[in-house]
PyMOL CGO cylinders between C-alpha atoms (Angstrom):
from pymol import cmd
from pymol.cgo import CYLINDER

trace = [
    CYLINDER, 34.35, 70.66, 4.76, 34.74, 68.98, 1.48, 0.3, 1, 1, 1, 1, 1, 1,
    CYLINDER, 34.74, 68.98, 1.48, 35.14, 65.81, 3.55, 0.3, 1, 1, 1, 1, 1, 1,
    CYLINDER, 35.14, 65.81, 3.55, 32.59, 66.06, 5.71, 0.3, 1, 1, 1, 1, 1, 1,
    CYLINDER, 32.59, 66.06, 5.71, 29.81, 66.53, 1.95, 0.3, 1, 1, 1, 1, 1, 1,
    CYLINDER, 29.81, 66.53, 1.95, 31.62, 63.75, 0.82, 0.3, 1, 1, 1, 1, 1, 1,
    CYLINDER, 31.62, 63.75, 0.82, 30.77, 61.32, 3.56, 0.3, 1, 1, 1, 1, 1, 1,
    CYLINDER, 30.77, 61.32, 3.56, 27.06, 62.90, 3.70, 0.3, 1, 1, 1, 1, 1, 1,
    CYLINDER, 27.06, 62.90, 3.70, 26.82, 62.02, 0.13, 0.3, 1, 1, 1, 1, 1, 1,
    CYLINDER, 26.82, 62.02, 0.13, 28.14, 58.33, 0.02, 0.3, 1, 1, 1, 1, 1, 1,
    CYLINDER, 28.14, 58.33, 0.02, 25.62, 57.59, 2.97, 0.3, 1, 1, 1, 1, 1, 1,
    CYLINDER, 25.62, 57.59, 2.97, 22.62, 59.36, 1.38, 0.3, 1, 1, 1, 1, 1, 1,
    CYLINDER, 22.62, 59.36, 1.38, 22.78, 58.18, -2.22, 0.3, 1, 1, 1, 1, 1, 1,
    CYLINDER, 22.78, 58.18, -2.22, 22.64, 53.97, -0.76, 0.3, 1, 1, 1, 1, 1, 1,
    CYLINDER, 22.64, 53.97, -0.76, 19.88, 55.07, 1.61, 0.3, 1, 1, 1, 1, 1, 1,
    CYLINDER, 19.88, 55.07, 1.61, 17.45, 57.33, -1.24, 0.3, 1, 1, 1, 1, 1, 1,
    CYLINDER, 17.45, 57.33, -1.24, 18.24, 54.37, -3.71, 0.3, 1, 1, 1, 1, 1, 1,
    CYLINDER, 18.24, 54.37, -3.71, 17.08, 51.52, -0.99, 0.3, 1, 1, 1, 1, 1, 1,
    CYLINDER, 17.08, 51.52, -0.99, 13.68, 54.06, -0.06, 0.3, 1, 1, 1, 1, 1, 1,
    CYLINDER, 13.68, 54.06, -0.06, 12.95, 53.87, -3.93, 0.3, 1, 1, 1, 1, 1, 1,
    CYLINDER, 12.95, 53.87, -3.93, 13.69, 50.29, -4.39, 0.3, 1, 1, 1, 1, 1, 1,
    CYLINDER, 13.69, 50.29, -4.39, 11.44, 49.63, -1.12, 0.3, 1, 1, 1, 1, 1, 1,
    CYLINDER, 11.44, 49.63, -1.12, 8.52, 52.18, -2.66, 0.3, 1, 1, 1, 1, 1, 1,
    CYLINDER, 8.52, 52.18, -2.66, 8.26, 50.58, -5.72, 0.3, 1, 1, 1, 1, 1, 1,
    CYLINDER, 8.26, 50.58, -5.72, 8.12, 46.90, -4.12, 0.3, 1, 1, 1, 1, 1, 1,
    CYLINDER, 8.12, 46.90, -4.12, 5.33, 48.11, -2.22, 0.3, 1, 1, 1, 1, 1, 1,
    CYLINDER, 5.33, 48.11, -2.22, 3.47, 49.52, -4.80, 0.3, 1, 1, 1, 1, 1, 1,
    CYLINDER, 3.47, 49.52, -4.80, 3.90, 46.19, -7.13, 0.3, 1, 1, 1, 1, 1, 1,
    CYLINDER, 3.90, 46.19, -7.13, 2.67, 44.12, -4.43, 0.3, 1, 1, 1, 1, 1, 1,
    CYLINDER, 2.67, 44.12, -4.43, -0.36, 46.80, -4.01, 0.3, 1, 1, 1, 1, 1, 1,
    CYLINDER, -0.36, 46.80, -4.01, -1.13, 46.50, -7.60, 0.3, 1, 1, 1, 1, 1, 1,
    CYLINDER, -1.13, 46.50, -7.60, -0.45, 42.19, -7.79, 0.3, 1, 1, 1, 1, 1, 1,
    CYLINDER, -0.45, 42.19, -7.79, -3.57, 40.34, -7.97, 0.3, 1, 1, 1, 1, 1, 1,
    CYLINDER, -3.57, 40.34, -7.97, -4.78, 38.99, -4.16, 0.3, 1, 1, 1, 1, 1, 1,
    CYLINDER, -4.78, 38.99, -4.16, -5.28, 35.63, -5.69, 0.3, 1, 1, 1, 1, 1, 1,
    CYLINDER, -5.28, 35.63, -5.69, -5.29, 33.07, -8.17, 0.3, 1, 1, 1, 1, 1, 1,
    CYLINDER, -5.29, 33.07, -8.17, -9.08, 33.42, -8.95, 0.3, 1, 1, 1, 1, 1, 1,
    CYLINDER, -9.08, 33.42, -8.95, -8.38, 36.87, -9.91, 0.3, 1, 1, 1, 1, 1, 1,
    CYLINDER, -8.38, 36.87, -9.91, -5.78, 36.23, -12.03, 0.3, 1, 1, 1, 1, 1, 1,
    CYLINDER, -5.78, 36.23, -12.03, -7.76, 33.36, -14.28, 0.3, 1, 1, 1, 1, 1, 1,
    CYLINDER, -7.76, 33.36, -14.28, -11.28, 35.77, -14.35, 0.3, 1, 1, 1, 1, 1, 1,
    CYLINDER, -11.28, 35.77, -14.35, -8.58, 38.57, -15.82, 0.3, 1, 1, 1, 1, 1, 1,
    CYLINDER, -8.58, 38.57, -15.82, -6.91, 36.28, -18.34, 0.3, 1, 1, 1, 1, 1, 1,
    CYLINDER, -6.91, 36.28, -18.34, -10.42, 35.18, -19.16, 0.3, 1, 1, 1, 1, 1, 1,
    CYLINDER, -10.42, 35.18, -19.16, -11.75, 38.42, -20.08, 0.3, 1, 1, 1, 1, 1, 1,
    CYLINDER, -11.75, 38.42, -20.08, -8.56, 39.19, -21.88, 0.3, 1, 1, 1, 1, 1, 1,
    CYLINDER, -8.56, 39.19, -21.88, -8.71, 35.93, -24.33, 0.3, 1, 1, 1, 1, 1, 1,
    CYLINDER, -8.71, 35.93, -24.33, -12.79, 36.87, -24.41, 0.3, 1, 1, 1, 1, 1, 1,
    CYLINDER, -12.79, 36.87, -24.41, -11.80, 39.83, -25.84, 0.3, 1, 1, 1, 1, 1, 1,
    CYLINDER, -11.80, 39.83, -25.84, -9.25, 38.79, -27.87, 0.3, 1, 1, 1, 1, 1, 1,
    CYLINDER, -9.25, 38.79, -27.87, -11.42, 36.35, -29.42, 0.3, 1, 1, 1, 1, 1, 1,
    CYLINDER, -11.42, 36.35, -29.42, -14.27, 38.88, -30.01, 0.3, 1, 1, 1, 1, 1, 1,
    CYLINDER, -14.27, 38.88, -30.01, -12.02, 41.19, -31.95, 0.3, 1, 1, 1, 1, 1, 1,
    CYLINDER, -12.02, 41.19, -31.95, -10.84, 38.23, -33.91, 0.3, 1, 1, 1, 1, 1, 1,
    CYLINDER, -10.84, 38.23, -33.91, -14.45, 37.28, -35.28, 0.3, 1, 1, 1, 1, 1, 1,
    CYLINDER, -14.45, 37.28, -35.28, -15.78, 40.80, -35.84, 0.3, 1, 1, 1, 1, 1, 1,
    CYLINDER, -15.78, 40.80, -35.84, -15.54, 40.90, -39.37, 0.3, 1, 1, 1, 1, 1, 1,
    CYLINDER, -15.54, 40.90, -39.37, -16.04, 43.64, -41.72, 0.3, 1, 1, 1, 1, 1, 1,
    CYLINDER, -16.04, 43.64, -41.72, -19.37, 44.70, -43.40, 0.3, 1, 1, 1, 1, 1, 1,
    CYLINDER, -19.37, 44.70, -43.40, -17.61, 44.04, -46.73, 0.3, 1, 1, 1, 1, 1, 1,
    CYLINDER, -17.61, 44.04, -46.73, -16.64, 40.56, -45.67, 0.3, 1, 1, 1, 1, 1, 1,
    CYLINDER, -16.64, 40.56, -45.67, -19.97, 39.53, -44.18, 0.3, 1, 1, 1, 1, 1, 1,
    CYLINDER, -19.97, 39.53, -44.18, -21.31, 40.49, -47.60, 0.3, 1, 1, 1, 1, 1, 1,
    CYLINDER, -21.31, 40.49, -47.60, -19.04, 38.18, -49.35, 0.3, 1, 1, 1, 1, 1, 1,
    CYLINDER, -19.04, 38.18, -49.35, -19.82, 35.53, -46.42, 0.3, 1, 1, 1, 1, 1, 1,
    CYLINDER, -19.82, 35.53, -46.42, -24.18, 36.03, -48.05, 0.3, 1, 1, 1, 1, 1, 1,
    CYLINDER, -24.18, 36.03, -48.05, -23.00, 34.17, -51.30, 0.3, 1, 1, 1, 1, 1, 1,
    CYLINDER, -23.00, 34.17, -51.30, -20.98, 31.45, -49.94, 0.3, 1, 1, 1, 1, 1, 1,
    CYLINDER, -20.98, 31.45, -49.94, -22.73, 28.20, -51.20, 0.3, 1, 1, 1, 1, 1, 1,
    CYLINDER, -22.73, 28.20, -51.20, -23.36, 25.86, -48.17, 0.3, 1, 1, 1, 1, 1, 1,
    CYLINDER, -23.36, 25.86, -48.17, -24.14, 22.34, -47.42, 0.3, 1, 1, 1, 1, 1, 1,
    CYLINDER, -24.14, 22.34, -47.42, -22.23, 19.16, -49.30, 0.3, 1, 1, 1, 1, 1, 1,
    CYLINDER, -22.23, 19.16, -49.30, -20.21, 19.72, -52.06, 0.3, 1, 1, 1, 1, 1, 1,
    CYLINDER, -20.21, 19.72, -52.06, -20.03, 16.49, -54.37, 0.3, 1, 1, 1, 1, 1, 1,
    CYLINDER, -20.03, 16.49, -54.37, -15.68, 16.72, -55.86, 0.3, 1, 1, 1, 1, 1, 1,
    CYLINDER, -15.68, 16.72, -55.86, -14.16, 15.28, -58.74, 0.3, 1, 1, 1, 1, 1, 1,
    CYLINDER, -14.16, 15.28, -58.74, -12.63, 11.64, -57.81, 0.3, 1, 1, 1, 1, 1, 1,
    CYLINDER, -12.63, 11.64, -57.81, -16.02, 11.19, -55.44, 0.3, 1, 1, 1, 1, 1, 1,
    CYLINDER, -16.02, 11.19, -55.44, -14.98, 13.09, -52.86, 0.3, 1, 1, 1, 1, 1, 1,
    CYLINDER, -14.98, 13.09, -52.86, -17.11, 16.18, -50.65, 0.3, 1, 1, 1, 1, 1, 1,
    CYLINDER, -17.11, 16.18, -50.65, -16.67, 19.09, -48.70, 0.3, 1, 1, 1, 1, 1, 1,
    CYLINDER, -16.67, 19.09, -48.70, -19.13, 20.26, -46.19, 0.3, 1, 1, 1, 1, 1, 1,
    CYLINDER, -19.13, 20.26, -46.19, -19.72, 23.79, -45.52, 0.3, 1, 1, 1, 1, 1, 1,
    CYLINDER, -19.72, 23.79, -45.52, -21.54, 24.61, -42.73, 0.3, 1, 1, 1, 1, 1, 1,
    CYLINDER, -21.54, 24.61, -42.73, -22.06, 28.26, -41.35, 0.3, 1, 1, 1, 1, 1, 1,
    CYLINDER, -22.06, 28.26, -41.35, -21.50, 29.00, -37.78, 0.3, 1, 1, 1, 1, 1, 1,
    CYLINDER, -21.50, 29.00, -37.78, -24.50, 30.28, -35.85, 0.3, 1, 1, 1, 1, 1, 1,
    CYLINDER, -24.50, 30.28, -35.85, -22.97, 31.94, -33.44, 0.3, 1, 1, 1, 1, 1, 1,
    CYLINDER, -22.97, 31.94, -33.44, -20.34, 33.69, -35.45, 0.3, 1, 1, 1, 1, 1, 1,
    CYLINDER, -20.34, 33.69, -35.45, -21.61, 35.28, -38.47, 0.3, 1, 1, 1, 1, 1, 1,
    CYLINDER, -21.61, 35.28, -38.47, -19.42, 34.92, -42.05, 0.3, 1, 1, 1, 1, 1, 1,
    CYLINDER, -19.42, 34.92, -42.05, -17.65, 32.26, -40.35, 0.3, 1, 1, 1, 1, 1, 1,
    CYLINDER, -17.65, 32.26, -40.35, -17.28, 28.67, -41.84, 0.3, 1, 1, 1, 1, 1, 1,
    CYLINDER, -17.28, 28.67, -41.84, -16.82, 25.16, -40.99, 0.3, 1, 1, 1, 1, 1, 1,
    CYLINDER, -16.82, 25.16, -40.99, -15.24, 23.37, -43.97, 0.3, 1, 1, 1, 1, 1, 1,
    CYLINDER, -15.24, 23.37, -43.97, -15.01, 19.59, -43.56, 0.3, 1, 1, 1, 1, 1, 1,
    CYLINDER, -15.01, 19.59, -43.56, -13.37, 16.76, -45.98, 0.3, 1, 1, 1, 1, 1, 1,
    CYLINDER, -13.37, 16.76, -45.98, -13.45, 13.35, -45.24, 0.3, 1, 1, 1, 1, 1, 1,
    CYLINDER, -13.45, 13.35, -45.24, -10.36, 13.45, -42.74, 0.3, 1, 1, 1, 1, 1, 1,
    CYLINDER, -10.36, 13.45, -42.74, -9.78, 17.50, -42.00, 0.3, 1, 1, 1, 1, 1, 1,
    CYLINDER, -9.78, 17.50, -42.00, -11.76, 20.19, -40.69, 0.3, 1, 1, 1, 1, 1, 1,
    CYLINDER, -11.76, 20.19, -40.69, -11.38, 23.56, -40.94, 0.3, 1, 1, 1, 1, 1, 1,
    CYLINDER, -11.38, 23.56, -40.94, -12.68, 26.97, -39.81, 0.3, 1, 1, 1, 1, 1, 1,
    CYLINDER, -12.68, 26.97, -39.81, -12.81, 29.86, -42.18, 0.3, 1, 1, 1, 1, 1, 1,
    CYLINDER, -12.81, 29.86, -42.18, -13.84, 33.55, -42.81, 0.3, 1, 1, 1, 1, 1, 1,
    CYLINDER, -13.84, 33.55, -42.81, -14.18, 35.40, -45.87, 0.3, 1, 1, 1, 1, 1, 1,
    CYLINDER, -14.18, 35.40, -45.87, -11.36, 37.74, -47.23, 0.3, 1, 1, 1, 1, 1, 1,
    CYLINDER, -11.36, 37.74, -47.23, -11.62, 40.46, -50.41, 0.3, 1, 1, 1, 1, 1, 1,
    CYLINDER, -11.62, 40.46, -50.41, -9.82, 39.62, -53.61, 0.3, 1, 1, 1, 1, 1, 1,
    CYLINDER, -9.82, 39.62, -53.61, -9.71, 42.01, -56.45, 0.3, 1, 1, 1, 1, 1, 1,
    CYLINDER, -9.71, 42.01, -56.45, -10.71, 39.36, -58.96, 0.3, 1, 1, 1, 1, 1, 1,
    CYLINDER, -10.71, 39.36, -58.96, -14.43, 38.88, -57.14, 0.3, 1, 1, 1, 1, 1, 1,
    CYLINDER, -14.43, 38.88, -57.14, -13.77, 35.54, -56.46, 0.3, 1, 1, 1, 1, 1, 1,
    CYLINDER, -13.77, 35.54, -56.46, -15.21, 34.25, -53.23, 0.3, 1, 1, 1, 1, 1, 1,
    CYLINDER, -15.21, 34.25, -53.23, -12.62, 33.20, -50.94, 0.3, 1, 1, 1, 1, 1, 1,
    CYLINDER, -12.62, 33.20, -50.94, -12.58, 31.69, -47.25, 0.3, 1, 1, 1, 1, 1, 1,
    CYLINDER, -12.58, 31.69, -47.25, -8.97, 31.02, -45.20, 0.3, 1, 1, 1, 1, 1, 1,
    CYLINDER, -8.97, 31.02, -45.20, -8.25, 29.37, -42.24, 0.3, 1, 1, 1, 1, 1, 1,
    CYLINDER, -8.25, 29.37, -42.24, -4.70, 30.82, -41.50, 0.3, 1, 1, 1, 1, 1, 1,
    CYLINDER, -4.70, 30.82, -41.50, -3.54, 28.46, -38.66, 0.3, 1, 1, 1, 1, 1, 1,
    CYLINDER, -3.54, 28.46, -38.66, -4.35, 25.14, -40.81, 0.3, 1, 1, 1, 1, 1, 1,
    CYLINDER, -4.35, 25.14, -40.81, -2.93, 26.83, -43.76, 0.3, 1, 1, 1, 1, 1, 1,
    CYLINDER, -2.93, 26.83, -43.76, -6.50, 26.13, -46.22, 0.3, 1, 1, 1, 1, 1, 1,
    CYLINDER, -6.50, 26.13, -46.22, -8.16, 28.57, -48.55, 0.3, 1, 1, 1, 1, 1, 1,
    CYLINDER, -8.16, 28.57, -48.55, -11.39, 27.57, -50.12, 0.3, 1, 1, 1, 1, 1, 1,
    CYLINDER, -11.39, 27.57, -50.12, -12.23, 29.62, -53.58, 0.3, 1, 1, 1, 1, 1, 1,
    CYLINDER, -12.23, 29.62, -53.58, -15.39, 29.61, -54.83, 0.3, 1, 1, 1, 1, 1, 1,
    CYLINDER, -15.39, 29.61, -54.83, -15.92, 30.66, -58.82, 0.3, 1, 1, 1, 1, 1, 1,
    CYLINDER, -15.92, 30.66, -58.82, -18.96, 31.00, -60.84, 0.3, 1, 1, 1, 1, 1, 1,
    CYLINDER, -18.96, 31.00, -60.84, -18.40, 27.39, -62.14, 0.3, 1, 1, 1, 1, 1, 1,
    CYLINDER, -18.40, 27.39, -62.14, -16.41, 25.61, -59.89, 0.3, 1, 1, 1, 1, 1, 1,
    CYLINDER, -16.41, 25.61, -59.89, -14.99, 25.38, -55.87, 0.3, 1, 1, 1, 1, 1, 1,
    CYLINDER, -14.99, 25.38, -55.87, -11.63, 24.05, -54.79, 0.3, 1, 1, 1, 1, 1, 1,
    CYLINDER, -11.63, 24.05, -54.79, -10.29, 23.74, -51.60, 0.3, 1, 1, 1, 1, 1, 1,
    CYLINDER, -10.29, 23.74, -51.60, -6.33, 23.91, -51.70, 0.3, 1, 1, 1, 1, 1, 1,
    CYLINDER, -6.33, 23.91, -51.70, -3.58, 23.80, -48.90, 0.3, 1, 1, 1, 1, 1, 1,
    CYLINDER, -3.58, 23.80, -48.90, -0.93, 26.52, -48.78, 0.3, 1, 1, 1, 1, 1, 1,
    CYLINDER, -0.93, 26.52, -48.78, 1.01, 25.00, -46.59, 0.3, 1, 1, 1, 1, 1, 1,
    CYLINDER, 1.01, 25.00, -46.59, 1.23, 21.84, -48.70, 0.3, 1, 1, 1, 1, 1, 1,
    CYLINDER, 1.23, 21.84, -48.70, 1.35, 23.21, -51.68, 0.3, 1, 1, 1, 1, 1, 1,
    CYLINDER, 1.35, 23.21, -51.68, -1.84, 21.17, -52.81, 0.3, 1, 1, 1, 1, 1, 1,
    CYLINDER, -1.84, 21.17, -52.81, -5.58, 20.89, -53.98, 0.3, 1, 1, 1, 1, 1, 1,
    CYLINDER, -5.58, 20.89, -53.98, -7.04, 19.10, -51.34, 0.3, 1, 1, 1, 1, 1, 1,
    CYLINDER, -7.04, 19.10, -51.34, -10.49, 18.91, -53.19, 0.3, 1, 1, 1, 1, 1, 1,
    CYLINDER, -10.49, 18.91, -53.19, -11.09, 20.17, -56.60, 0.3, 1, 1, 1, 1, 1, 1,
    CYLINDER, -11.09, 20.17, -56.60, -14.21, 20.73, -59.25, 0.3, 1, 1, 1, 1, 1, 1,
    CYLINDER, -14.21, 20.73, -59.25, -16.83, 21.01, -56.13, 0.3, 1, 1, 1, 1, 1, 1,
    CYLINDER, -16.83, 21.01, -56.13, -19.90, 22.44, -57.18, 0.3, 1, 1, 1, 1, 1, 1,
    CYLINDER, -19.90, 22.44, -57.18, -22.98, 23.09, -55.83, 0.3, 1, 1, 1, 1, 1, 1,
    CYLINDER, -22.98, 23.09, -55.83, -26.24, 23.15, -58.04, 0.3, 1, 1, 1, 1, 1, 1,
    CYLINDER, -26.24, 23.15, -58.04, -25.55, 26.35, -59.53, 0.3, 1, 1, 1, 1, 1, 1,
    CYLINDER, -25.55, 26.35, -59.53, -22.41, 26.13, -59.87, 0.3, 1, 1, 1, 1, 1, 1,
    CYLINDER, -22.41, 26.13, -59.87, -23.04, 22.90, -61.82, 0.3, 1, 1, 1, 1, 1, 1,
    CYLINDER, -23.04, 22.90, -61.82, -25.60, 24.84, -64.26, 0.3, 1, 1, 1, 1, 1, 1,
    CYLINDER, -25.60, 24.84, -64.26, -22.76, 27.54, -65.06, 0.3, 1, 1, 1, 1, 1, 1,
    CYLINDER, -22.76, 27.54, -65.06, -20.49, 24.82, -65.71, 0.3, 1, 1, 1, 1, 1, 1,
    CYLINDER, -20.49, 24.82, -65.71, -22.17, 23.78, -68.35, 0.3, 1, 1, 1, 1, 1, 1,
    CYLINDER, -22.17, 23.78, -68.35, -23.70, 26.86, -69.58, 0.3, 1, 1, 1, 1, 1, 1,
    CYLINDER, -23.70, 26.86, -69.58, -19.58, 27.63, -69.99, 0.3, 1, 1, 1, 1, 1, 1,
    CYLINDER, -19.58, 27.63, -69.99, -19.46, 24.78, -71.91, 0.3, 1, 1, 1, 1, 1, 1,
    CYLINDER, -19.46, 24.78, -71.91, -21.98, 25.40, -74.13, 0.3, 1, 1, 1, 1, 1, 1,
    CYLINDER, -21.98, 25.40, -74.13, -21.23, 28.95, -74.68, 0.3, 1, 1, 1, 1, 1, 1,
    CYLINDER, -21.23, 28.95, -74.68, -17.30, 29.39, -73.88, 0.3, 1, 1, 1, 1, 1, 1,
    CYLINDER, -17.30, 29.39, -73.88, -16.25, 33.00, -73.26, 0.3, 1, 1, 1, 1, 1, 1,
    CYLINDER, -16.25, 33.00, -73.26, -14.05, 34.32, -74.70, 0.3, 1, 1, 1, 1, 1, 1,
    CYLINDER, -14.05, 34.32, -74.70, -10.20, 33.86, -74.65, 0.3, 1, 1, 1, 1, 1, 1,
    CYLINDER, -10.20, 33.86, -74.65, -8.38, 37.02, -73.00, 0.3, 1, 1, 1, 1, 1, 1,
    CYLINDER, -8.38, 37.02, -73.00, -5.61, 35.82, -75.96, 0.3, 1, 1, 1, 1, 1, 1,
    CYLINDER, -5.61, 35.82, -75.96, -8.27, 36.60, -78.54, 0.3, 1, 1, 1, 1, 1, 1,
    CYLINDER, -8.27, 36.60, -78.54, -8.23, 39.35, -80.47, 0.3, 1, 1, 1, 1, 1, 1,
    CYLINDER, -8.23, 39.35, -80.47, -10.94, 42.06, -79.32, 0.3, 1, 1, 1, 1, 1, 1,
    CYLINDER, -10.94, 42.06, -79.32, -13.78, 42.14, -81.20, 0.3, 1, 1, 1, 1, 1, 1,
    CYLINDER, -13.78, 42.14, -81.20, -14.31, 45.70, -82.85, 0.3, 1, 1, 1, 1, 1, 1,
    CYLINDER, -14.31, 45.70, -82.85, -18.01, 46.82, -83.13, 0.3, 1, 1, 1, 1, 1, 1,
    CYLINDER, -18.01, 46.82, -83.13, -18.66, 47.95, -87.11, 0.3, 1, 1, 1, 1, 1, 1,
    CYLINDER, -18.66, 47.95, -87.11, -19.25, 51.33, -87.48, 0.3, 1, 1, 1, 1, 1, 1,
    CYLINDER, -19.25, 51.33, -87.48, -21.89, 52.88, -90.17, 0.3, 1, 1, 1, 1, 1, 1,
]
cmd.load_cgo(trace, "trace")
């Protein structure tokens, strides 16, 4: 008897393995795209959404996006940048020198500086009160420094006129009566 389940066994154990191995073959191929056209209109949505997630940006960052300063940026050393907002995505930046181009979005900094980034070419464009520089982190370098736009240029020298003051300064202590 023992023989006799033994033998059943070794021949049913090939035979359910081969009737899974066949089911889930045929359920792959029922679930496989019929055709190449299918395939490319599915990768096509998939990298239309993927690209739609990427530019959504964040109410916070499409604020910052309002007080980037647009148009051409004269440099120290003669140079420009161009900024030029994209219509189509809002808070999203084209930033040109005379040989790169880059494209940017807004990201929060705890100082309030205005910054744009452009991760895959490695630039970051800051934007201060007085001054704009656009830098490479890749590099390690400014690629364009002291851009200003008109009112940046007025702050510039309102600063110089009226410095602020050092943070190494002693505080100034209101008198008391």
């Amino acid at each position: 008897m023992k023989k006799l389940l033994i033998s059943v066994f070794l021949v049913a154990v090939p035979v359910a393995l081969l009737a899974q191995t066949t089911a889930k073959a045929q359920n792959k191929a029922a679930r496989a795209p019929a055709s190449r056209v299918e395939i490319k209109t599915t990768a096509t949505q998939m990298a239309s959404g993927i690209m739609a997630a990427e530019t959504a940006l964040t109410p916070a960052e499409l604020a910052i996006a309002q007080r980037v300063y647009h148009g051409k940026l004269p440099c120290e050393l003669g140079a420009f940048v161009t900024l030029t907002a994209d219509p189509k995505s809002p808070g999203y930046f084209d930033v040109q020198t005379k040989n790169q181009k880059f494209r940017m979005f807004p990201v929060e900094t705890s100082t309030g500086a205005i910054r744009l980034e452009d991760p895959q070419g490695g630039a970051v464009w800051l934007q201060l009160a007085n001054k704009s520089m656009l830098m490479n982190q890749k590099l390690g370098k400014r690629l364009a420094d002291e851009c200003m736009s008109p009112d940046q240029a007025a702050m510039a020298e309102l600063l110089i006129k009226n410095p602020a003051p050092s943070v190494l300064d002693a505080p100034v202590v209101a008198a008391t009566k």
